[in-house]
C-alpha positions in Angstrom: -3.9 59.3 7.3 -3.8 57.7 4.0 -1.8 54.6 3.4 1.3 54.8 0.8 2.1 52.6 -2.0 4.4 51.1 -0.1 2.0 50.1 2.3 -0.6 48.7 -0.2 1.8 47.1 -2.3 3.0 44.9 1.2 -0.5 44.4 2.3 -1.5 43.1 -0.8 1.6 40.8 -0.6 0.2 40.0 3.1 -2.5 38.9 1.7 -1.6 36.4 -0.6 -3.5 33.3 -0.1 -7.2 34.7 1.1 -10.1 33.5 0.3 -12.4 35.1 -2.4 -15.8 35.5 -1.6 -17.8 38.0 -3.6 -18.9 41.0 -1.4 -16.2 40.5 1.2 -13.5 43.1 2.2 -11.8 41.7 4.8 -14.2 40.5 7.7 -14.2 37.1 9.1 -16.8 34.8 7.0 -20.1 34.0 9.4 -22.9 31.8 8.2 -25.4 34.9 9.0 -22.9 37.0 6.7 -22.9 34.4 3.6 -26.8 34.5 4.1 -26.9 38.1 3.7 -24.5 38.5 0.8 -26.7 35.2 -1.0 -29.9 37.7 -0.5 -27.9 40.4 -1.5 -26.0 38.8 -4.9 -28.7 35.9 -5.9 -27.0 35.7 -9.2 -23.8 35.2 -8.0 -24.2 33.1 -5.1 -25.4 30.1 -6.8 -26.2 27.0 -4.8 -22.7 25.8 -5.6 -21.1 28.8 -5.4 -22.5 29.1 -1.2 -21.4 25.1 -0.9 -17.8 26.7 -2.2 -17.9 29.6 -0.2 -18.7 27.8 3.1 -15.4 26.1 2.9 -13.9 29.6 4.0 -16.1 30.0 6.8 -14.4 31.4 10.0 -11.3 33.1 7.4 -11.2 36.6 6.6 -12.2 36.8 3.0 -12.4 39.6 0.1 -13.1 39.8 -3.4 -11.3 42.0 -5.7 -12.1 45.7 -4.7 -12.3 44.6 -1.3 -9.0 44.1 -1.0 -7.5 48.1 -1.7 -10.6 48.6 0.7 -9.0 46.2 3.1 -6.1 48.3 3.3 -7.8 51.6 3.1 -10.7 50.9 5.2 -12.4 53.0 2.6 -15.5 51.5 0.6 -15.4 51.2 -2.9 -16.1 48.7 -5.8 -14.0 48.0 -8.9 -16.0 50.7 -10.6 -15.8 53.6 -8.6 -12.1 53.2 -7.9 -11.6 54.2 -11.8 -14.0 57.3 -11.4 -12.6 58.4 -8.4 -8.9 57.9 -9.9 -6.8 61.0 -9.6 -5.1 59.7 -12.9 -5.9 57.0 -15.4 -3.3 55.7 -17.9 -3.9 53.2 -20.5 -2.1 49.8 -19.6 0.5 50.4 -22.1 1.8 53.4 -20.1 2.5 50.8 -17.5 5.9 51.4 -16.2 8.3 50.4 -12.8 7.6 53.6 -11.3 3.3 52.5 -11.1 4.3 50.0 -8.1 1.3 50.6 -5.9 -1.0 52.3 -8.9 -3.9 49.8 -9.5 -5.0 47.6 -12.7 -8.6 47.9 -13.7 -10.7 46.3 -16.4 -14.6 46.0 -16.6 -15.7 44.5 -13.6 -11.7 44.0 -12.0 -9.4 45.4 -10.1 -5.5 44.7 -9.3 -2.6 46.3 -7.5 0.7 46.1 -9.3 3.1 45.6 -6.9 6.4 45.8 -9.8 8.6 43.6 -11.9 5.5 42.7 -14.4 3.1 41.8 -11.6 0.3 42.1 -9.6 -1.8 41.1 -7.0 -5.3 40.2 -7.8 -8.3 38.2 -5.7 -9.6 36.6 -9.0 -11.9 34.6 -8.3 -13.7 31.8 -5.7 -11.5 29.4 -7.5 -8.3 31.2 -7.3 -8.3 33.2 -4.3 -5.7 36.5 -3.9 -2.7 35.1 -6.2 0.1 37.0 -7.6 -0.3 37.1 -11.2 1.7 38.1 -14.5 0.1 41.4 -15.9 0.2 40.5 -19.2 -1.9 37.4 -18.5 -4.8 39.2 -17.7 -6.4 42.0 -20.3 -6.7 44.7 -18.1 -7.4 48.0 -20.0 -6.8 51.1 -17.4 -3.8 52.0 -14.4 -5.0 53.8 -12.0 -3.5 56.4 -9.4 -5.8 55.9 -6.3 -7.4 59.1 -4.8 -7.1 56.9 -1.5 -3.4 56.4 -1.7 -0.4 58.6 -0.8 2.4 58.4 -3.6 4.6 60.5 -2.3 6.7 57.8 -1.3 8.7 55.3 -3.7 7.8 51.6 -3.1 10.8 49.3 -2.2 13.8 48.9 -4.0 13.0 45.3 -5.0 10.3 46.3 -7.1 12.4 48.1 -9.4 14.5 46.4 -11.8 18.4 46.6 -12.6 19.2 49.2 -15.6 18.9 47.3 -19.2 20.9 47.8 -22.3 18.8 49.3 -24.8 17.3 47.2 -28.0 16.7 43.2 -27.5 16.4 41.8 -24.2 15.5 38.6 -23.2 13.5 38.2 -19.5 11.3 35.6 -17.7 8.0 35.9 -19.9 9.4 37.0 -22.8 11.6 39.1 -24.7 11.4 43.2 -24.8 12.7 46.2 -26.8 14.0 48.6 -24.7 14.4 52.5 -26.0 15.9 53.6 -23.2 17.6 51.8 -19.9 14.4 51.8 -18.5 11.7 52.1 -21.3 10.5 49.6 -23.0 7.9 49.1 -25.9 5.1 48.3 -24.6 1.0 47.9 -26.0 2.5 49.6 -29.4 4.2 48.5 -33.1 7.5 48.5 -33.2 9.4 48.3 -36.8 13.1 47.1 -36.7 15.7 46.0 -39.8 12.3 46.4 -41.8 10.6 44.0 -39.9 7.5 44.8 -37.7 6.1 43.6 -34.1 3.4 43.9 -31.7 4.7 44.7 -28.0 1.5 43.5 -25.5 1.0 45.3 -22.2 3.8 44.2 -20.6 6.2 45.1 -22.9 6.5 41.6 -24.2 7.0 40.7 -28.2 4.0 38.3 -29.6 5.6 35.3 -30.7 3.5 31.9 -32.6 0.4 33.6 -32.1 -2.1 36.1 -33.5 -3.0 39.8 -32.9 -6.3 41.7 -33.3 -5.8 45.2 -33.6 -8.3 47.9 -35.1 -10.3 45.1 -37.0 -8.0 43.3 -38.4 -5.8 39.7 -37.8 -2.2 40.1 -37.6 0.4 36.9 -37.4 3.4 37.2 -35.4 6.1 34.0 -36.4 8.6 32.7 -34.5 10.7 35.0 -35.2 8.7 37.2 -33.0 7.8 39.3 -36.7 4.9 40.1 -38.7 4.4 37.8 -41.4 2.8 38.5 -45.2 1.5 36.6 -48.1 1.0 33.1 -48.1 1.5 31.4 -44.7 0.9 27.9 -43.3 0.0 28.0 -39.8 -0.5 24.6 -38.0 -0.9 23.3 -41.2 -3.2 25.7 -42.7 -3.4 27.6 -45.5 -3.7 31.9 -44.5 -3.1 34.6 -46.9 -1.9 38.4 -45.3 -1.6 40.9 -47.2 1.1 43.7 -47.4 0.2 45.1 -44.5 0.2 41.9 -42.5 -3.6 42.0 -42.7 -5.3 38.4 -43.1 -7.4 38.7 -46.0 -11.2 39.3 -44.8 -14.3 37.7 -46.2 -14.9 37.3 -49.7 -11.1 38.6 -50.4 -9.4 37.6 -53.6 -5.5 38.3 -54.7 -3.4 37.7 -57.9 -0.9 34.6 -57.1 1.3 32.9 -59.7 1.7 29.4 -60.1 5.2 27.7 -61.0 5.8 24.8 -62.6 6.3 22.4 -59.3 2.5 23.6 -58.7 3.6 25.7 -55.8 1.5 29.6 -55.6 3.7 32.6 -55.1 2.6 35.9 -54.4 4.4 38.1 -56.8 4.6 41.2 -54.2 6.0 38.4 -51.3 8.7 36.2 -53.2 9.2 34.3 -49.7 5.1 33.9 -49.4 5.0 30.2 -51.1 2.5 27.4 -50.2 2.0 24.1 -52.6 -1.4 23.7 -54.2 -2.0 20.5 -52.6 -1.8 21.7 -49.0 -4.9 22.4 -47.6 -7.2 21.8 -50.8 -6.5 25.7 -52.6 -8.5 25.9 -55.8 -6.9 28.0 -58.3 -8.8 29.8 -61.2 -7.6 32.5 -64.0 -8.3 36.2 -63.1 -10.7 36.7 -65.8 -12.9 34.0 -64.3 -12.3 31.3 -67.3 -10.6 27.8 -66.4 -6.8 27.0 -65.4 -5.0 26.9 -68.8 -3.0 24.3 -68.1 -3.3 21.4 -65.9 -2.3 18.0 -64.3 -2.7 15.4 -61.5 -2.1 17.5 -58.7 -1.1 20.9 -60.2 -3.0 23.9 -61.9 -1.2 26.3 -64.2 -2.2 29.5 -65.4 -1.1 33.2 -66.1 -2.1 35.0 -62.7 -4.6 33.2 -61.4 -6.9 34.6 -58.4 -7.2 32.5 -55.0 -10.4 33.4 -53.4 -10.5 33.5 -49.1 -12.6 33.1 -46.7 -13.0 33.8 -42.9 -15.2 32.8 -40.2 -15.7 30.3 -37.4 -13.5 28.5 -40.1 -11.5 30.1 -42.4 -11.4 28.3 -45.9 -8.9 29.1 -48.6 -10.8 27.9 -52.2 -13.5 28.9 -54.2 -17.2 28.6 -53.6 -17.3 26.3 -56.2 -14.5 24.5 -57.2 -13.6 25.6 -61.0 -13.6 22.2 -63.7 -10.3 21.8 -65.2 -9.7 20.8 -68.9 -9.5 17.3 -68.1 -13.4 18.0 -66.4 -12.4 17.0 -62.6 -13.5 19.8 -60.4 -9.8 20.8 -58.5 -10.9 20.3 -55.0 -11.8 23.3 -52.4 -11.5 21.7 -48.8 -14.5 24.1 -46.9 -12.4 23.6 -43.9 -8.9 24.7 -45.1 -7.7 26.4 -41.5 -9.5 27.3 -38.9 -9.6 31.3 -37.9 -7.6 32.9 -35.9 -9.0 33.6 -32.2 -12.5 33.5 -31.8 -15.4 35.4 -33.8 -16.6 38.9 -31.9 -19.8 40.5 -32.3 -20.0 43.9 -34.7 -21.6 47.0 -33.8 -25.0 45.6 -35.5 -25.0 42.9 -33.3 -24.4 45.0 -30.2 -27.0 47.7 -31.3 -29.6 45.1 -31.9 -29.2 43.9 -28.1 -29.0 47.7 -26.9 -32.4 48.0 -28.4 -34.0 45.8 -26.0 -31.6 45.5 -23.1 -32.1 49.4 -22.3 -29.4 51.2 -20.3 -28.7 52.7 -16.6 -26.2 54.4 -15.8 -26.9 54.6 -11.8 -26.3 51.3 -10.2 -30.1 50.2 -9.3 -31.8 46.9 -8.0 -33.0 44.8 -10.5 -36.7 42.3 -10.4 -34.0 39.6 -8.4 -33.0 42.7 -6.2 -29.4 42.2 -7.8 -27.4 45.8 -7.8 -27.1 46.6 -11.5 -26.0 49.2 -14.1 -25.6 49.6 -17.8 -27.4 47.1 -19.7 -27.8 44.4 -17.0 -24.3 44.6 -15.6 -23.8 42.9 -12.1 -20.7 41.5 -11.3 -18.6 44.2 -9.2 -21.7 46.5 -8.9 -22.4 48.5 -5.6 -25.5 51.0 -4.8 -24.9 54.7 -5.5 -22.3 53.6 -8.2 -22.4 55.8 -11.3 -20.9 55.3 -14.5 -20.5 57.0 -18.1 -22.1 55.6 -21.6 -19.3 54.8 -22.7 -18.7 52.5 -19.5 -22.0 51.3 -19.7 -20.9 49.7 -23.5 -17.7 48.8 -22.0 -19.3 46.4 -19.5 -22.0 45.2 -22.2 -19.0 44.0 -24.6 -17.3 42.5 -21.3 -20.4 40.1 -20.4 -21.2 39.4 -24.0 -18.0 37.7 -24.0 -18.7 34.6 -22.6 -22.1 34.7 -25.3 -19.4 34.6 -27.6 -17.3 32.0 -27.0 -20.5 30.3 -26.3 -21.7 30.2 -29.5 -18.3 29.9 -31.1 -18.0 26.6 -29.3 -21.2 24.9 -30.8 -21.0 26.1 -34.1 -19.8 23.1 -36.5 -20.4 25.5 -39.8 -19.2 28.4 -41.3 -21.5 31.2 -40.5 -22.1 35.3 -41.9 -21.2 38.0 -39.3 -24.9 38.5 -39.3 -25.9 35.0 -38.4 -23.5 35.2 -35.9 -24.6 38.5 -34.3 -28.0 37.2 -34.0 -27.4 33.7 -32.6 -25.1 35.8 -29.9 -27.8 38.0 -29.1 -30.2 35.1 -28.7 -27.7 33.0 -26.2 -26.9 36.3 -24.2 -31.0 36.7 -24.0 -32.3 33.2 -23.3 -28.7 31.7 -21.9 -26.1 29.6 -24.0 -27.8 26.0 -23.0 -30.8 26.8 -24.5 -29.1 27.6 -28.3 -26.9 24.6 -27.7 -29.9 22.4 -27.4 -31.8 23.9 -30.1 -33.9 22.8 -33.2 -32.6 26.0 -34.4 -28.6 24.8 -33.9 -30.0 21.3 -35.7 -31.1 23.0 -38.9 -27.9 25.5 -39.4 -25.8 22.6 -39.1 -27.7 20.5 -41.4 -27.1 24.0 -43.8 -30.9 24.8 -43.5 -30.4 28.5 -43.1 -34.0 29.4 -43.9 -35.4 26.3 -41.7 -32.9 27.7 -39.0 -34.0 31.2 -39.5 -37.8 30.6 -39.0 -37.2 28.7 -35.3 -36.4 32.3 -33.8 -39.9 33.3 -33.5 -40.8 30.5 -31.6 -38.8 31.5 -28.7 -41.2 34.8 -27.9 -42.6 32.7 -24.2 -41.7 33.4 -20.9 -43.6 31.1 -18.3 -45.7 29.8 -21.1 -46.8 33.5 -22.0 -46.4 35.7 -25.8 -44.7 38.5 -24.7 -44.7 41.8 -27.2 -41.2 42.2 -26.5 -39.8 39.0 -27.0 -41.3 38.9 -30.4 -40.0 41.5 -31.8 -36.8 40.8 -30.7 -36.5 37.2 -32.2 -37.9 39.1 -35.6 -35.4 41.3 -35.6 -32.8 38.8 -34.5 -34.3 36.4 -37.7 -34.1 39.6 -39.9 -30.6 40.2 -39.1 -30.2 36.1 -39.5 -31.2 36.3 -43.1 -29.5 39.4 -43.8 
């Protein structure tokens, strides 16, 4: 007989506090089982991971699928419990009545147990915790084929009735439509203003938003913002659409007489010339008309913007004034918003060699795998789509790209940044971090930087046809 969602959500809540170990669903930890889950999973069980995991030893232990499978007694990983799903939501649908339904993202897998949270076993270092939703980015909800939901979960999962509009709640503040519907993963305009809801129904407040390619800013009044903005004491320009002004970007401002820029379609976007070093030139490209120690005048001048691992408001080349003192052009006005991602170049150019399989298989280490190298969460005779096959290829490049976002100490192209992430995902992050080819891009020898990828085309000490045409394509794309 199955088990309800009442019964999963209070074995899940059993459970808090058990062990993770990856490949575990339950069973007492035994040195002889460790062994044969290090043999099984030699990527994952790293020398310090088994030192970790032995601490557990004689404790029933699970990792993240393993513990619906737990409850079920049914064998399934993170993976197949979304194909299998009798229905998948996106998380925005998430809702009171889903107590019991399960939280999935690449790789993951949750139970929501109500009240904006869920039970997860996330991780060697964390254990089974309960969790807020919001804090994790999962993507799906799904109804388990092995679960009866025929029965309600508990009356303490589900929350008293709300007034409609504005309510504040621990974790944030919502909007509710109805009683019991909130806005949730969606824009939401009201009195003219907009706002971005995140999963869990909660407004963004102080922070930024990326949504369909573009950076949004959310103040404190939990609104979009426009125009001109400081931000932790950086200049940002957004434009009427709440869109931050992208690469290469430049927009009419005026410029009063106490040398402060307005932007004539945002009377409230205002930011003084001094902050932040802005340089200030005339539309037509000639000189400021009128200046003076500190200020620049002129009949609708254009501010040029930049974005990247730093985000520079200026020109490229600080215009001379009359007096002929170049106004300065601070290359590190603000830093960007959130971290860079890779583009659909970059991610084509590492699809190219990385090739794609869409039955989980045993790779060279004897690791299960699927897609384009994916591991973690991967069990023999799983199957996936293409389109989860990308899904898990953007999920591990992740780490690639904070990777190279931490070391870089210059402004780089979305090229140069595909192809340095591409290069970290394919020799590992340590070795770009300690490269000649770092050294030289910092030193702002692109072309010097450029010509190290074809060095790396070795694996123990051999040429290899494949590896060279890689790190060509990867110093094509550099250079691009």
């Amino acid at each position: 007989m199955s088990k309800t969602s009442r019964e999963l959500v209070e074995f899940c809540k059993g459970k808090l506090g058990t062990p993770y170990v990856f490949g575990m669903k339950g069973q007492v930890l035994t040195e002889a089982l460790l062994k044969q889950l290090a043999a099984e999973n030699p990527k994952v069980y790293t020398p310090q991971y088994i030192t970790k995991a032995r601490s557990f030893m004689g404790k029933h232990c699970t990792d993240c699928s393993g513990l619906i499978t737990w409850c079920t007694g049914i064998l399934r990983g993170s993976a197949n419990y979304k194909e299998t799903a009798r229905e998948i939501q996106p998380i925005g649908a998430l809702n009171e009545s889903m107590a019991g339904w399960a939280l999935w993202k690449p790789g993951h897998i949750g139970v929501y147990i109500g009240d904006g949270t869920c039970i997860e076993a996330k991780g060697i270092n964390y254990g089974t915790v309960e969790t807020r939703a919001q804090d994790t980015p999962w993507v799906s909800v799904l109804k388990l084929k092995d679960i009866d939901y025929s029965e309600q979960v508990c009356e303490s999962a589900v929350p008293s009735v709300h007034p409609t509009g504005w309510v504040k709640e621990d974790g944030g503040v919502r909007f509710y439509l109805e009683p019991e519907r909130y806005v949730a993963n969606d824009w939401y305009q009201d009195k003219g203003q907009w706002f971005w809801f995140d999963g869990s129904g909660h407004a963004v407040r102080n922070n930024w938003y990326l949504y369909k390619d573009n950076w949004y800013y959310f103040g404190a009044d939990f609104a979009m913002v426009k125009g001109l903005q400081l931000i932790k004491g950086k200049p940002y320009y957004f434009n009427r659409d709440g869109q931050m002004a992208k690469l290469g970007t430049r927009f009419m401002v005026q410029v009063d007489k106490n040398g402060v820029l307005h932007f004539p379609e945002e009377e409230s976007a205002e930011i003084p010339i001094s902050t932040g070093g802005i340089s200030v030139e005339n539309g037509d490209g000639r000189e400021p008309e009128h200046t003076s120690p500190g200020k620049t005048e002129g009949k609708n001048p254009a501010l040029a913007a930049y974005e990247g691992s730093e985000y520079t408001a200026g020109a490229v080349q600080p215009p001379v004034t009359k007096a002929g003192t170049a106004s300065e052009a601070d290359r590190k006005a603000g830093y960007a918003q959130g971290e860079r991602r890779i583009s659909d170049a970059g991610i084509c150019l590492i699809k190219q060699f990385e090739g794609c399989r869409l039955e989980a298989y045993r790779c060279a280490a004897g690791v299960p795998t699927i897609g384009y190298g994916h591991t973690a969460g991967v069990a023999m005779g799983m199957k996936i789509t293409q389109a989860q096959a990308e899904a898990y290829l953007r999920e591990d490049l992740r780490a690639f790209e904070k990777a190279v976002n931490k070391v870089l100490e210059c402004s780089v192209t979305q090229n140069q940044f595909d192809a340095l992430v591409s290069f970290a995902y394919n020799l590992g992050a340590g070795a770009l971090r300690n490269s000649t080819l770092l050294k030289r891009l910092h030193a702002g020898d692109v072309k010097g930087a450029a010509d190290e990828f074809p060095k790396w085309n070795k694996a123990a000490g051999k040429v290899l046809e494949g590896l060279t045409r890689r790190r060509m394509m990867e110093r094509q794309l550099f250079l691009s």
